[in-house]
VMD Tcl script that draws the C-alpha trace (Angstrom):
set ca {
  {16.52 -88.99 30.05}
  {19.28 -89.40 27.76}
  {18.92 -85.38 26.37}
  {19.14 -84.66 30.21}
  {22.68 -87.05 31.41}
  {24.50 -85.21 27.94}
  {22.93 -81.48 29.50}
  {24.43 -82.49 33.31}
  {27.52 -84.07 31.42}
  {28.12 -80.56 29.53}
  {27.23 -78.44 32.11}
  {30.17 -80.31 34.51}
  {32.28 -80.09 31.80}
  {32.00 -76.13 31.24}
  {31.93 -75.45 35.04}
  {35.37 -77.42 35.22}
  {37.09 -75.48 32.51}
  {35.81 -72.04 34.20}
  {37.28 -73.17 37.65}
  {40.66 -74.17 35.58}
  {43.20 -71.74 34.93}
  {42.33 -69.51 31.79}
  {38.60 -71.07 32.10}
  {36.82 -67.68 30.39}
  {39.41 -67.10 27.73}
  {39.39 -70.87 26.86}
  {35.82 -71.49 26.48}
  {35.14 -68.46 24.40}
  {38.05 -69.24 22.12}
  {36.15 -72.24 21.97}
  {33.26 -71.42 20.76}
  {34.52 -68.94 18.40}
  {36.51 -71.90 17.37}
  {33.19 -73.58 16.63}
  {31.40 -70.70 15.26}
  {34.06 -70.03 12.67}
  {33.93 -73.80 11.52}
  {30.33 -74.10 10.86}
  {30.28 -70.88 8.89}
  {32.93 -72.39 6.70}
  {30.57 -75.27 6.59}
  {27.58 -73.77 5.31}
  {29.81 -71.73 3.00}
  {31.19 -74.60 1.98}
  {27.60 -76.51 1.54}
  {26.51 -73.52 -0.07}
  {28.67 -73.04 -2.67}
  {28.70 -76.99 -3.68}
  {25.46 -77.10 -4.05}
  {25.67 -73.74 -6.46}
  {28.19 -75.26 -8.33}
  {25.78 -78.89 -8.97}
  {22.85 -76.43 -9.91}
  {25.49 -74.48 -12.61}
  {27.23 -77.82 -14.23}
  {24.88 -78.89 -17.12}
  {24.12 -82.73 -17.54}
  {26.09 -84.85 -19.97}
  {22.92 -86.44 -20.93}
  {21.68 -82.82 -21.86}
  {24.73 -82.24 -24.54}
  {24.44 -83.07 -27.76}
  {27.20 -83.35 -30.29}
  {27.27 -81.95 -33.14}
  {29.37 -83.00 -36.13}
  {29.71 -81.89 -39.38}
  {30.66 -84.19 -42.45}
  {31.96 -81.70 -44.51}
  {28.81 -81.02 -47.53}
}
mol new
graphics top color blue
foreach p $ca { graphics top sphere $p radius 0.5 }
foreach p [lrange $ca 0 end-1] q [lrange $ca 1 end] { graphics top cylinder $p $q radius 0.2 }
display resetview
C-alpha cells in the first residue's frame, strides 16, 4: 500500500509540472539532470573501488634495511 500512495504521489506530481508552464522542457531537464548524476556515481563508485583493489596493504610491505657488511 505504501509502494502504491508514493506511485499516486509521483504521478500527481509529474501531471502538475506538465500542466505548469514549461512542464515538458522541465521534466526532461530533470531527468537528464538525474541521469547525468548517477552516471557520475557509478563512475565515481567505480573508480574507488579500482583504486582500493590497486593500493597494496601496509601489512604486506616489508622493510628492508641494510647495516652496511
Amino acid at each position: 500500500m505504501k509502494e502504491f500512495s508514493l506511485l499516486l504521489i509521483h504521478l500527481l506530481t509529474v501531471v502538475a509540472k506538465l500542466l505548469g508552464r514549461g512542464g515538458t522542457k522541465g521534466i526532461i531537464a530533470e531527468n537528464l539532470q538525474i541521469r547525468v548524476f548517477v552516471r557520475n556515481l557509478d563512475e565515481n563508485v567505480l573508480a574507488l573501488s579500482a583504486m582500493k583493489r590497486r593500493s597494496p596493504d601496509s601489512n604486506d610491505r616489508q622493510v628492508y634495511t641494510h647495516n652496511g657488511s
